[in-house]
C-alpha positions as CSV (number, residue, x, y, z in Angstrom):
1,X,97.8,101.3,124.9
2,X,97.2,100.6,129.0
3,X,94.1,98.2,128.7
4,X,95.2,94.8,128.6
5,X,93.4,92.8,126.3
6,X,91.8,89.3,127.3
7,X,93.9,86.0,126.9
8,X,96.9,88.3,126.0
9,X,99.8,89.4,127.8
10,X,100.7,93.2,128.7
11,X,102.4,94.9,126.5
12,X,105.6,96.7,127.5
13,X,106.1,100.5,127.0
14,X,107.0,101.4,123.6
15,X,110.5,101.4,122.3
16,X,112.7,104.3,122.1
17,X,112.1,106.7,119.1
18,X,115.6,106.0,117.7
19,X,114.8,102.0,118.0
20,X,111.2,102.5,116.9
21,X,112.9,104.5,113.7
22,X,115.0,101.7,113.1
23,X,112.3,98.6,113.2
24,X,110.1,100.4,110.9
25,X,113.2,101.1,108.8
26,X,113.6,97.4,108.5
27,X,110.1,96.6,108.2
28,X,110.1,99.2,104.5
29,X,112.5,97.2,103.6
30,X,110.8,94.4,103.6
31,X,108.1,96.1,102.0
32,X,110.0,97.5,98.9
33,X,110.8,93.7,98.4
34,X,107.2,92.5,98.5
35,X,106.1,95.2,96.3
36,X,109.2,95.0,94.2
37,X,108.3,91.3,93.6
38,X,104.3,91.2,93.2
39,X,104.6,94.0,90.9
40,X,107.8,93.2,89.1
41,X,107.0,90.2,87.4
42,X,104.1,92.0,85.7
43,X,106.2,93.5,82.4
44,X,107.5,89.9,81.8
45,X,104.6,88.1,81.7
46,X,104.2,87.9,77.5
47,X,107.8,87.2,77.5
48,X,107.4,83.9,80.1
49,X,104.6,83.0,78.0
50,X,106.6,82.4,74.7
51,X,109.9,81.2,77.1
52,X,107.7,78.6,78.5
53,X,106.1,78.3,75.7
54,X,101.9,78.4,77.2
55,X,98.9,80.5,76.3
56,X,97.0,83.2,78.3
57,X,95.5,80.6,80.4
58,X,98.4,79.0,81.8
59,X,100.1,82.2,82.2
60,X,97.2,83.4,84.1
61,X,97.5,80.8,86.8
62,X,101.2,81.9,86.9
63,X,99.5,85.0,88.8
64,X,97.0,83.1,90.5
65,X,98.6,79.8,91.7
66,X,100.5,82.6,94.3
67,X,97.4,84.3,95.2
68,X,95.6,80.2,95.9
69,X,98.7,79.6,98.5
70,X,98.4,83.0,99.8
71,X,94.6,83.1,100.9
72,X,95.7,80.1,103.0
73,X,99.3,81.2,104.2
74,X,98.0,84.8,105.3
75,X,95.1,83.8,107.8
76,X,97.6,80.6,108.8
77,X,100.4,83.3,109.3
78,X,98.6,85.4,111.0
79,X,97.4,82.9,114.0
80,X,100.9,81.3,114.2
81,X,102.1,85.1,114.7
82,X,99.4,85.6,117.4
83,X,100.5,82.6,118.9
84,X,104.1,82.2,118.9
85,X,105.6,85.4,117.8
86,X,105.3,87.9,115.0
87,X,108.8,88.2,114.2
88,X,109.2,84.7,114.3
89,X,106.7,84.1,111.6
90,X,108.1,86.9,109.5
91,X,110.9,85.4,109.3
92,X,109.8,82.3,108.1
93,X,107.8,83.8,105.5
94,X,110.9,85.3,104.5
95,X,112.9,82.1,104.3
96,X,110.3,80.8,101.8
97,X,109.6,83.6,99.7
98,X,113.0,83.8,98.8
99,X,113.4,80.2,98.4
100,X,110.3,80.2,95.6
101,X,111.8,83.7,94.3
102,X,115.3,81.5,93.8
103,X,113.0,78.3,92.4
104,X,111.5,80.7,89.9
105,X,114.7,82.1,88.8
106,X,116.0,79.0,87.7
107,X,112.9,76.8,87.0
108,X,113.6,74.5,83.3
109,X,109.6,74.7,83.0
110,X,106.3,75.5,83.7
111,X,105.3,72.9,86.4
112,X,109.0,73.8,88.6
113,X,107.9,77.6,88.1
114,X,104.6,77.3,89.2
115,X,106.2,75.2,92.6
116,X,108.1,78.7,92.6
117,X,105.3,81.1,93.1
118,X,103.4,78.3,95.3
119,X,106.3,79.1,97.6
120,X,105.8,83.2,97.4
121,X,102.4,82.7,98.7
122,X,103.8,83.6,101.9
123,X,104.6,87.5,100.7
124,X,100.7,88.5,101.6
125,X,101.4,87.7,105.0
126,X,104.3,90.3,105.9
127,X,102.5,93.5,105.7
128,X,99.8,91.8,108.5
129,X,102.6,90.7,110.4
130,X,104.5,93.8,110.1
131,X,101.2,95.3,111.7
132,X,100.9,93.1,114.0
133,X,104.1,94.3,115.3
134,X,103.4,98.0,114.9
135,X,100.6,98.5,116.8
136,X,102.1,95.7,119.4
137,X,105.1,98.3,119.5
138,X,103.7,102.0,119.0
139,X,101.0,104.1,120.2
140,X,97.9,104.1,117.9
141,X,98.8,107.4,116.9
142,X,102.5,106.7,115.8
143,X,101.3,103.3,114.7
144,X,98.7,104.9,112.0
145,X,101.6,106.8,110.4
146,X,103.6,103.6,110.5
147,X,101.4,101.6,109.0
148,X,101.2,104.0,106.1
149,X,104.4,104.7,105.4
150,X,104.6,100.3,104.9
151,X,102.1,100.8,102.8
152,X,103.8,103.8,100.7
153,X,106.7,101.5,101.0
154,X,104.9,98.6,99.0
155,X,103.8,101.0,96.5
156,X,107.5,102.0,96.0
157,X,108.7,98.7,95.8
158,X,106.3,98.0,93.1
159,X,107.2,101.1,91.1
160,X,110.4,100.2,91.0
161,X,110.5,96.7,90.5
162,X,108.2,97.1,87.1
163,X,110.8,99.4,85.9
164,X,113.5,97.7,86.8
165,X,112.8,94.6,85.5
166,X,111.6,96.0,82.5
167,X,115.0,97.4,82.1
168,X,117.4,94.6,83.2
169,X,115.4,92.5,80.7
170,X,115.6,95.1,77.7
171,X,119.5,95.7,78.4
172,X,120.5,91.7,78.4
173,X,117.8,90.1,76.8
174,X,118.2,87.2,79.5
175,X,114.9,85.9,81.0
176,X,116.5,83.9,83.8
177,X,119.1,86.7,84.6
178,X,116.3,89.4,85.0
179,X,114.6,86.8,87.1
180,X,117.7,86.8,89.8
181,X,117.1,90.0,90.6
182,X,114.6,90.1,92.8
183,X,115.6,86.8,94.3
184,X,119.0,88.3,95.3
185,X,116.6,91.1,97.2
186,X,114.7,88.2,98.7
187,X,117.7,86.6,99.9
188,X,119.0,89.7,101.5
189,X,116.6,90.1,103.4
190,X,116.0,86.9,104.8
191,X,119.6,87.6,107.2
192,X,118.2,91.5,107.4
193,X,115.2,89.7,109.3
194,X,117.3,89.1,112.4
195,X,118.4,92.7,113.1
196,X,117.2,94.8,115.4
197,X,113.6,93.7,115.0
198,X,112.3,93.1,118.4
199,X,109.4,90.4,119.0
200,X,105.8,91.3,119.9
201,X,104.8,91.3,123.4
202,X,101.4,89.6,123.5
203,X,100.1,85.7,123.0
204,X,97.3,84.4,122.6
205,X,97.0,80.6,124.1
206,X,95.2,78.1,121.7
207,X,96.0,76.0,118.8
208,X,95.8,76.3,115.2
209,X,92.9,75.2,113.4
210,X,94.5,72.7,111.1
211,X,91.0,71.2,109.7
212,X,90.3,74.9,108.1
213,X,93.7,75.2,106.8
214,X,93.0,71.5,104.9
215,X,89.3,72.8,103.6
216,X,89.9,75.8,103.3
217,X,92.9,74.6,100.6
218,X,91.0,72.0,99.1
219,X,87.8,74.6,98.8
220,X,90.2,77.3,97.3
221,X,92.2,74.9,94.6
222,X,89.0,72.9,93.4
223,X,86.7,76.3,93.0
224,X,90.1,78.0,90.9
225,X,90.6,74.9,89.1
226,X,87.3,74.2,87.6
227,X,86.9,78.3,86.8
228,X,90.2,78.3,85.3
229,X,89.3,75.2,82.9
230,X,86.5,76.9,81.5
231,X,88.3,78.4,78.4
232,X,86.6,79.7,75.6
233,X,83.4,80.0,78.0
234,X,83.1,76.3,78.3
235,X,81.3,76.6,81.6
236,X,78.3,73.0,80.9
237,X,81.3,70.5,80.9
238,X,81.4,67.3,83.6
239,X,85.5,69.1,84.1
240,X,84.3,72.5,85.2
241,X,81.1,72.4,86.8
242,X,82.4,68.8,89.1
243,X,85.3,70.8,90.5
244,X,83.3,74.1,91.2
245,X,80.4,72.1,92.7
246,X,82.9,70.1,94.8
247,X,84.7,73.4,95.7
248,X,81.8,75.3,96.9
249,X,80.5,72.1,99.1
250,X,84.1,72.1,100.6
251,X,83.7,75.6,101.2
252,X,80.7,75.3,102.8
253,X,81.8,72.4,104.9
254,X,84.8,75.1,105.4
255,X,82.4,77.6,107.0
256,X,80.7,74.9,109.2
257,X,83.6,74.0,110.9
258,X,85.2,77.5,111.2
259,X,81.7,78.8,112.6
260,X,82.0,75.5,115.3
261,X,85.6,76.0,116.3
262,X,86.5,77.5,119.4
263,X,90.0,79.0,117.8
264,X,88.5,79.2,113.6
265,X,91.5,80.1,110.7
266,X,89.5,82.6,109.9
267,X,87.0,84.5,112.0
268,X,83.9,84.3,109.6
269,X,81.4,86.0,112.4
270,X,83.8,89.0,111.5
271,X,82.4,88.9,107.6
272,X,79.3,89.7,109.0
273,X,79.7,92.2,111.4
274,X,78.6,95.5,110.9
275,X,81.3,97.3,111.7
276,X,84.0,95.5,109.4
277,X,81.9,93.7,106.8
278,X,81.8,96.5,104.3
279,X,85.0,96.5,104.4
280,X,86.0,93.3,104.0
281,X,84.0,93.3,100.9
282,X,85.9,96.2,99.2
283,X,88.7,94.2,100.3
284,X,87.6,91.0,98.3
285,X,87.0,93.4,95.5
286,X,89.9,95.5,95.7
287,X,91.6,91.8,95.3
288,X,89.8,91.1,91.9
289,X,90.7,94.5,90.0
290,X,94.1,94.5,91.4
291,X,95.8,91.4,91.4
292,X,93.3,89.6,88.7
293,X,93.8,92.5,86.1
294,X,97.6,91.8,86.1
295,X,97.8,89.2,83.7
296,X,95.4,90.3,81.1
297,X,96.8,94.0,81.4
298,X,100.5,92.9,80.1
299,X,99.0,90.7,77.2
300,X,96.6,93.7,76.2
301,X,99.8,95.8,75.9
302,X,102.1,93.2,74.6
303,X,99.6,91.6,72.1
304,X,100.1,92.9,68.7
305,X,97.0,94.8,66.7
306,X,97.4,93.1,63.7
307,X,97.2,89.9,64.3
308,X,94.9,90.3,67.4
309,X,93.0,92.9,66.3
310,X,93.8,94.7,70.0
311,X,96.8,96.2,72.0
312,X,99.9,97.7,71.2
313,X,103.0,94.9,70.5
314,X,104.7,96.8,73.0
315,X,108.2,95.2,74.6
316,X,108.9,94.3,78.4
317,X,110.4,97.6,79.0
318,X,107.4,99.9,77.5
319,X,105.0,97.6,79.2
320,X,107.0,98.8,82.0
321,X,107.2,102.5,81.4
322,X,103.2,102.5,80.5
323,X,102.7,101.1,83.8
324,X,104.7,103.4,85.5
325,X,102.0,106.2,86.3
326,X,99.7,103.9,88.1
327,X,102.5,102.7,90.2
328,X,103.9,106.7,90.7
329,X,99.9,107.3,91.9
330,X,100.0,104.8,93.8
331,X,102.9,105.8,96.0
332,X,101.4,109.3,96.2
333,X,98.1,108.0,97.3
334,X,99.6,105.7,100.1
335,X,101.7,108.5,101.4
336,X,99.3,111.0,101.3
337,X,96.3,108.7,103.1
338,X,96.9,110.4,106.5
339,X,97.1,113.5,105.4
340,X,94.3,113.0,103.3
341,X,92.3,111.3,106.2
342,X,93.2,114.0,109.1
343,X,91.1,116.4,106.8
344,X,87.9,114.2,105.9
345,X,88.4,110.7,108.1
346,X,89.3,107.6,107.2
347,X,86.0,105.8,105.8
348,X,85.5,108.9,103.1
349,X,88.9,108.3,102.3
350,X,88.7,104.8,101.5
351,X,84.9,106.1,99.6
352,X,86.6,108.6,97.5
353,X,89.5,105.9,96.9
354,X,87.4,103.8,94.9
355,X,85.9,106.1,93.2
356,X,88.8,106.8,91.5
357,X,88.9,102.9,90.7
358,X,85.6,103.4,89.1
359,X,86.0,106.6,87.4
360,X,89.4,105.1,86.0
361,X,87.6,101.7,84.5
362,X,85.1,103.3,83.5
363,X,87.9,105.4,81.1
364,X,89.5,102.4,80.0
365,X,86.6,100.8,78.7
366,X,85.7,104.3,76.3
367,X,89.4,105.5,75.6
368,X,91.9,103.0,75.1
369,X,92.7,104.0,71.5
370,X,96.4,104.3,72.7
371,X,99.0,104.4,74.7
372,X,98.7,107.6,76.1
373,X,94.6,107.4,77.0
374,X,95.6,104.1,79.0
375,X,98.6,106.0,80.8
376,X,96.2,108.6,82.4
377,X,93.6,106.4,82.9
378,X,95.9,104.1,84.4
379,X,97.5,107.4,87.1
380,X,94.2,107.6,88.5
381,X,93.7,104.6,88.8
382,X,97.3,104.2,90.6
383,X,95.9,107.1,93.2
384,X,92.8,105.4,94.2
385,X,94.3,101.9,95.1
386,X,97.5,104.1,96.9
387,X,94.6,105.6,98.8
388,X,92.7,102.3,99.4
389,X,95.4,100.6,100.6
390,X,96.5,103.1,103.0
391,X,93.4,103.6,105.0
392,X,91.7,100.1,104.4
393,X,94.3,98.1,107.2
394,X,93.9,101.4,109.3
395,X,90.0,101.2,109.6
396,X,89.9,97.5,110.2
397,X,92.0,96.8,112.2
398,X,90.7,99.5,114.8
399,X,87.5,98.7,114.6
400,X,88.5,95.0,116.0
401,X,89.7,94.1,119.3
402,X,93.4,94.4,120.1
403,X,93.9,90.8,121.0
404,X,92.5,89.8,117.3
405,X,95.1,92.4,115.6
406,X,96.8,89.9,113.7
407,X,93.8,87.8,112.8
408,X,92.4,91.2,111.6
409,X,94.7,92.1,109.4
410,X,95.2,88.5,108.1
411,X,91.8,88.2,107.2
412,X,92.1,91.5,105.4
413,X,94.9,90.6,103.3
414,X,93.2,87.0,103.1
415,X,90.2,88.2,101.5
416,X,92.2,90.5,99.4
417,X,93.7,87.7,97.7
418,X,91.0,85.3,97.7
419,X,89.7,88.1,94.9
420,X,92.7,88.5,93.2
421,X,92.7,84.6,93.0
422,X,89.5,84.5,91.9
423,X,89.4,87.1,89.3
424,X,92.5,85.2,87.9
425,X,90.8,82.4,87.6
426,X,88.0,83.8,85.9
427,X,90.2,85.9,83.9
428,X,92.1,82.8,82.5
């Protein structure tokens, strides 16, 4: 890019080809981590459940106590990027996902575990950052490729790490040890951080809007908490309706203050804007069927027909291996988005993406007699969110203003996760 954007520095020529190779080379890697540990932990989840000994409640807020810290850590990640470095901020959010990876590993009980994934929430701030740096780095051209092949990267990560963990667990039978594994690839790559990964070019001046980062936490934990305590559709009591009705005045308040501020958390004049808006709400909602469904998925598979009356009693490993398609469709869909897009665009991409979502619901609510129904429903449903998560980034991010990149892309992920967080808290 030649235009320099307002309030932000030029940007210097792009790196060679062979140091350009090399940073995005690093930045997969941190993206087979990521993917490897948001997807990884799914197969295990009956198994943590009877370990800690907690019902499908609890174990849902397992999921979505990391999705609460990480609709706050990825629009707070993504200013302090924009203001003192990308790099910088990655590898912070390094330093502490592998620190709650590590907690996780080796927490005596629930409470300590749930500290654990508080620290993970961190992880949906790297593929923003790493985006950050990209299209800081790259022409927009060489940048879209990039930014897929992150994306197919995540999806690879998450392939494996099912599978995987399903099979450390099945060959030792040792919770905590299949645990370490993906905190030894956390830790790894928190010293991988500081090679050859130059810093973004551009700042922004300003200061980071500390009163949204308090409401918007407050907002977020009191809206989740009083959802989550409405078991057994208990939604009239005084400890469920106080907490959501206190939640949505904080976020209210939230949207006030962010609408008033010079330098908001989160840009909520961007929700409504024509151009991204439609977007962000397939985002929100992309959020809710993907990260919300993980919970209830594994005890559906794990649960055994005849005392439930549903699923399959299926172990850690076939939960695993049953999985497996979506996550194989999903790597196919993320790698083939620009390929797909050159042909048709972008926007019908992301269309025809989640109509595969749809179409593959829509078969899991009619066929799920068995295994095998559930497996292909569960390959197309793997293609539509690779697809969706290949060209969603791509078409918000250029439809905002370069100087906003980060904050883009953080409020992408943001409102990504503030579904999944949601739907986990409904789900529970």
């Amino acid at each position: 890019m030649t235009a320099t954007a307002p309030g932000r520095a030029a940007a210097p020529p792009p790196a060679a080809p062979r140091s350009v190779t090399a940073v995005v080379g690093l930045l997969i890697f941190f993206e087979v981590m990521s993917g490897f540990l948001q997807v990884g932990l799914a197969p295990l989840l009956p198994d943590l459940a009877d370990h800690l000994g907690i019902g499908s409640a609890d174990l849902n807020w397992v999921v979505s106590v990391q999705l609460l810290a990480a609709a706050v850590c990825v629009p707070l990640f993504g200013r302090l990027g924009d203001l003192y470095g990308h790099r910088l901020m990655l590898r912070i959010a390094l330093a502490l996902i592998a620190a709650g990876t590590v907690v996780v590993a080796l927490a005596p009980g629930y409470e300590v575990l749930l500290l654990g994934r508080l620290l993970q929430g961190p992880i949906a701030a790297l593929l923003p950052l790493e985006i950050a740096l990209v299209r800081d780095r790259l022409p927009v051209a060489d940048a879209r490729r990039a930014i897929a092949r992150l994306v197919g990267a995540l999806t690879l990560g998450a392939m494996a790490g099912g599978v995987v963990m399903g099979l450390v667990d099945s060959a030792f039978g040792d919770l905590r040890l299949t645990l370490l594994v993906p905190a030894v690839l956390a830790v790894v790559c928190v010293p991988v951080s500081f090679i050859a990964v130059p810093e973004s070019a551009g700042r922004t001046g300003g200061r980071v809007d500390w009163a949204g980062v308090t409401l918007l936490s407050a907002a977020m934990l009191s809206l989740l908490g009083g959802v989550g305590g409405a078991e057994g559709g208990s939604w009239l009591t005084a400890g469920v309706l106080g907490p959501i009705l206190l939640g949505a005045v904080l976020l209210a308040v939230w949207v006030v203050v962010e609408l008033r501020s010079a330098e908001p958390l989160v840009d909520v004049r961007a929700l409504a804007d024509r151009r991204t808006a439609p977007f962000y709400a397939a985002a929100f909602l992309f959020g809710v069927f993907f990260f919300g469904s993980q919970a209830p998925n594994s005890t559906f598979y794990a649960a055994d027909p005849e005392v439930t009356g549903y699923g399959f009693g299926l172990s850690a490993l076939a939960i695993s291996l049953v999985l497996l398609p979506a996550s194989v469709g999903s790597v196919i869909g993320s790698l083939g988005t620009a390929a797909v897009a050159r042909r048709i665009g972008y926007r019908p991409t992301l269309m025809g993406a989640f109509g595969l979502v749809a179409l593959s619901f829509l078969q899991f609510a009619v066929l799920h007699a068995s295994v095998g129904q559930m497996a292909v429903g569960s390959a197309f449903l793997g293609l539509g969110i690779g697809l969706a998560l290949g060209a969603m980034p791509t078409v918000i991010v250029e439809a905002t203003e370069p100087a906003r990149t980060g904050i883009a892309a953080a409020l992408y992920n943001n409102v990504k996760t503030l579904g999944g967080a949601v739907a986990g808290g409904v789900f529970a």
